[in-house]
C-alpha positions as CSV (number, residue, x, y, z in Angstrom):
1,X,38.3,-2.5,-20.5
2,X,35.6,-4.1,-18.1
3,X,36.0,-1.3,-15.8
4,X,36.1,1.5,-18.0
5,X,33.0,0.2,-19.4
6,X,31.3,-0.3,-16.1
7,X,32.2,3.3,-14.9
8,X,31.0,4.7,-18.5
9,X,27.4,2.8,-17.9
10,X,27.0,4.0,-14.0
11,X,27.7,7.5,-15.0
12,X,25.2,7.2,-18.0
13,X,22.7,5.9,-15.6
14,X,23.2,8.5,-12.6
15,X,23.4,10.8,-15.4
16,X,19.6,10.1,-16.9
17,X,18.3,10.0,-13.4
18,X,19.8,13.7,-12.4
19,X,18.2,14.4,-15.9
20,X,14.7,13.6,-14.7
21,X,15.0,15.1,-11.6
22,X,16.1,18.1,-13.0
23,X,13.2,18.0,-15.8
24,X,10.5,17.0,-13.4
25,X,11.3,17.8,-9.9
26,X,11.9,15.4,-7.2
27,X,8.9,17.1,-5.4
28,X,7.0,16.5,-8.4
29,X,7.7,13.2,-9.1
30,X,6.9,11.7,-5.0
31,X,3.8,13.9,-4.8
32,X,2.4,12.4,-8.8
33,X,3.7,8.7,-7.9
34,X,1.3,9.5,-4.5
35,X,-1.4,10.9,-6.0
36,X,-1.5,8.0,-8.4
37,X,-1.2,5.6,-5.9
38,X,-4.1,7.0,-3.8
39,X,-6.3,6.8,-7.3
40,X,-5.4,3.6,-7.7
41,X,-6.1,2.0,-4.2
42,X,-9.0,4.3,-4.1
43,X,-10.1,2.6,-7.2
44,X,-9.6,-0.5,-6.2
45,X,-11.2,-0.4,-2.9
46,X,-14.9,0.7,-4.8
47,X,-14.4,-1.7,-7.5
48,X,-14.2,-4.2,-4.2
49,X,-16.8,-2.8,-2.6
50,X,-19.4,-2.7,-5.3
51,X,-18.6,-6.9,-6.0
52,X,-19.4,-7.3,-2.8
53,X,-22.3,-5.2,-2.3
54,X,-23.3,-6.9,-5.7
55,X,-22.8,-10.4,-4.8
56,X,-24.7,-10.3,-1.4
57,X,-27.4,-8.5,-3.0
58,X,-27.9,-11.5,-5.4
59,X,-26.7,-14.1,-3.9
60,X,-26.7,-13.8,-0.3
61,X,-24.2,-15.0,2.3
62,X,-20.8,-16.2,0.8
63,X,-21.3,-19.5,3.6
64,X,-24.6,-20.4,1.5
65,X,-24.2,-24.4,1.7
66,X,-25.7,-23.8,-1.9
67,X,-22.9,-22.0,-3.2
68,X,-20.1,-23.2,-0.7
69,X,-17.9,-24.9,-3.4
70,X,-14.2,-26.2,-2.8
71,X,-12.7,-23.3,-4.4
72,X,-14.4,-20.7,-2.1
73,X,-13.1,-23.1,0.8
74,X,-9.4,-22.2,-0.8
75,X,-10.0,-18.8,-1.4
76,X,-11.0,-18.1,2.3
77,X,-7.9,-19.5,3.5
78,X,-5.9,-18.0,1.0
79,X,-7.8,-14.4,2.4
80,X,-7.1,-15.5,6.2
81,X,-3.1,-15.7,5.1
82,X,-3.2,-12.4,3.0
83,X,-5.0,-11.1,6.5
84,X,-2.2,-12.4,8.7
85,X,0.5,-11.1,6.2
86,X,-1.1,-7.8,6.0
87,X,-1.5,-7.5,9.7
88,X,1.9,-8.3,10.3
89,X,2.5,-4.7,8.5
90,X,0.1,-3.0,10.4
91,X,1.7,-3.9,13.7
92,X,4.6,-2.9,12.2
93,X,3.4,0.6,10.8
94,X,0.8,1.2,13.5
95,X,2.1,3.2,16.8
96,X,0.0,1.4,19.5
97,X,-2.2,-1.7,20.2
98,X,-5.6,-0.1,20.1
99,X,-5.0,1.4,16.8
100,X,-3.8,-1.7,15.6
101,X,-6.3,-3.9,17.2
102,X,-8.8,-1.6,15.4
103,X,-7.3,-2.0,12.1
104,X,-7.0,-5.9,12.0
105,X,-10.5,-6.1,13.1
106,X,-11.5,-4.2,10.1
107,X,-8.9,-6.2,7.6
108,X,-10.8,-9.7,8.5
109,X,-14.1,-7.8,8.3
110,X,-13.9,-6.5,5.0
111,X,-10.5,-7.6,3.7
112,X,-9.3,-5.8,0.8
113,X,-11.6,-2.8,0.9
114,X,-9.7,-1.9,4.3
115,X,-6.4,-2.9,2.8
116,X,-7.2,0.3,0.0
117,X,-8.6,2.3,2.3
118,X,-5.6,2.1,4.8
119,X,-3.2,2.7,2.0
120,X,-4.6,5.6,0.7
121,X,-4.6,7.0,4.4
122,X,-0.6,6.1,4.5
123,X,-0.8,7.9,1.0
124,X,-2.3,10.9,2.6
125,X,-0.3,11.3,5.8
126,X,2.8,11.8,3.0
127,X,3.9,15.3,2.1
128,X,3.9,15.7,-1.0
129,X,8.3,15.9,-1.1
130,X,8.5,12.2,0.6
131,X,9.2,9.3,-1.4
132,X,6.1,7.1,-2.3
133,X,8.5,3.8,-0.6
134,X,7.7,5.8,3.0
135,X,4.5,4.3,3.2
136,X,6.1,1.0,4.0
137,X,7.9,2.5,6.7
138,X,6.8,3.5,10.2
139,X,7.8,6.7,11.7
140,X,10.7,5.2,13.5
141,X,12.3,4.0,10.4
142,X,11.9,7.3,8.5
143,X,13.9,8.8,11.1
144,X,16.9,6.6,11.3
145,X,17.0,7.0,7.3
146,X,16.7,10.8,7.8
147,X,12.8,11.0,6.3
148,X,10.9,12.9,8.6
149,X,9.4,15.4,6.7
150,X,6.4,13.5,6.6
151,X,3.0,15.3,7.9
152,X,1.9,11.7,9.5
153,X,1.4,12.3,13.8
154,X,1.6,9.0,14.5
């Protein structure tokens, strides 16, 4: 009974996914899950920039003794660790040193403004038939799992 049921549910469920393929596309789901994605970040990346741009228009440097609190000490360091992660996926997605060197420097400039801005740009090098879940891949992987259709040259 167990396995009937099982089999009855995975069916079901491959079923309703073949539906919505068939309904929408598979192009036209990747290329609306990247174009919302690229909003999104895009978004994200202004909203960043414009507290920023805000904040040291009134207030000046963040390293102010003034305003230098103990939670802007833990909020640095909690930055410097999202920088390291993040950078750990950049060497990783990046095809050679200068590039990468490049794109570090920019994530401990300006933290996550870069971090939108650089995936948006992932977003972008996507055509518009790849998976949104490419991004996280570098070109290398994409071609051992048979995705290569993407428009990136790096």
């Amino acid at each position: 009974m167990h396995n009937l049921y099982s089999s009855v549910q995975s069916s079901s469920g491959s079923l309703s996914r073949e539906c919505e393929v068939t309904r929408y596309g598979k192009g036209e789901i990747a290329s609306s899950m990247r174009h919302s994605g690229e909003v999104f970040f895009s978004a994200l990346g202004c909203l960043m920039l414009g507290m920023l741009l805000y904040t040291i228009l009134t207030y000046g440097s963040p390293f102010n003794k003034e305003i230098l609190k103990p939670w802007l000490i833990a909020t640095l360091i909690d930055f410097y660790i999202n920088v390291a992660i993040l950078s750990v996926w950049v060497c990783y997605k990046e095809p050679n040193w200068y590039t990468t060197s490049i794109w570090i420097l920019l994530l401990i400039c300006f933290g996550s403004i870069v971090t939108c801005g650089y995936i948006v740009w992932q977003l972008l090098l996507l055509s518009s038939h790849d998976p949104v879940h490419l991004v996280l891949l570098n070109k290398h992987q994409r071609a051992e799992s048979r995705y290569e259709t993407t428009s990136a040259t790096g």
